[in-house]
N, C-alpha and C positions, 0 to 999 in steps of 0.2 A: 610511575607516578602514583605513591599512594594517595588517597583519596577518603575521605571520614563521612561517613554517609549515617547520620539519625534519624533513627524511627521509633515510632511509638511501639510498646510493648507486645500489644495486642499483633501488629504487623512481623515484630521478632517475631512471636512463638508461634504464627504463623508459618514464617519461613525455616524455621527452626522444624517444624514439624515437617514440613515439604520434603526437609535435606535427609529426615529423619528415612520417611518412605523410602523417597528415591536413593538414598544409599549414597547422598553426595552431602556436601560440608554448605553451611548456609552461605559462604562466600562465593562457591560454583553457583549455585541459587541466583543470588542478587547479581551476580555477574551476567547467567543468562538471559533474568530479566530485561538487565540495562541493555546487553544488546541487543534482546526483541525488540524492542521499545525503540531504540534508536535508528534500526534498519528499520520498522515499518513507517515513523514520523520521517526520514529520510526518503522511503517511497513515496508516502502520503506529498511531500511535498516538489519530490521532482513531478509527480502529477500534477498538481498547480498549478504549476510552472508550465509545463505541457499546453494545458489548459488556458492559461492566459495567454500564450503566445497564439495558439490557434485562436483566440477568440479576436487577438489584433490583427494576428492574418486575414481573418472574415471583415472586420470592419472596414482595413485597408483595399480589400481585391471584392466584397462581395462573394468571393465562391465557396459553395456548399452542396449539401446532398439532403433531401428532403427528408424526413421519419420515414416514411416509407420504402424511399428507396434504402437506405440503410437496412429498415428491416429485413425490404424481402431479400438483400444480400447475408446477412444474418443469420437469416432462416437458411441460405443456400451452404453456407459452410455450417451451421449446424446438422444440415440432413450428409454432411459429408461430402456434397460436389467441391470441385475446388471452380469457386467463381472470382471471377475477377472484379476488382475494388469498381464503382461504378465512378463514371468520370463526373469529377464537381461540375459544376455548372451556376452563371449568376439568378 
């Protein structure tokens, strides 16, 4: 599927310069862009989504883990223990 993508001048010779360095065609360029761009807005929004679902899981059941307790589990896999997930509770 080709695809016609305009941009201002200033953003060519930008990308133009980029392909320059890197040793690659300003088309590989805009290509890698769009795909960064679309796999991190893709991540950004299966997290969301994540997000929203846990927060209807809490409204509907109540169950949760304090700042705390998350913390000091937090802290316990950052020093390297393997600690276990502490249990929700309402």
């Amino acid at each position: 599927m080709a695809t016609s993508v305009k941009i201002d001048n200033e953003l060519k010779s930008r990308v133009q310069h980029l392909a320059e360095t890197r040793h690659r065609s300003p088309h590989w360029i805009m290509c890698e862009a769009i795909r960064d761009y679309v796999e991190r807005e893709e991540k950004r929004e299966s997290f969301k989504q994540d997000a929203l679902r846990a927060w209807e899981a809490y409204q509907e059941n109540g169950l949760h883990l304090t700042l705390e307790e998350a913390d000091v589990w937090l802290a316990k896999l950052e020093a390297g223990e393997d600690a276990e997930l502490p249990k929700c509770h309402i």
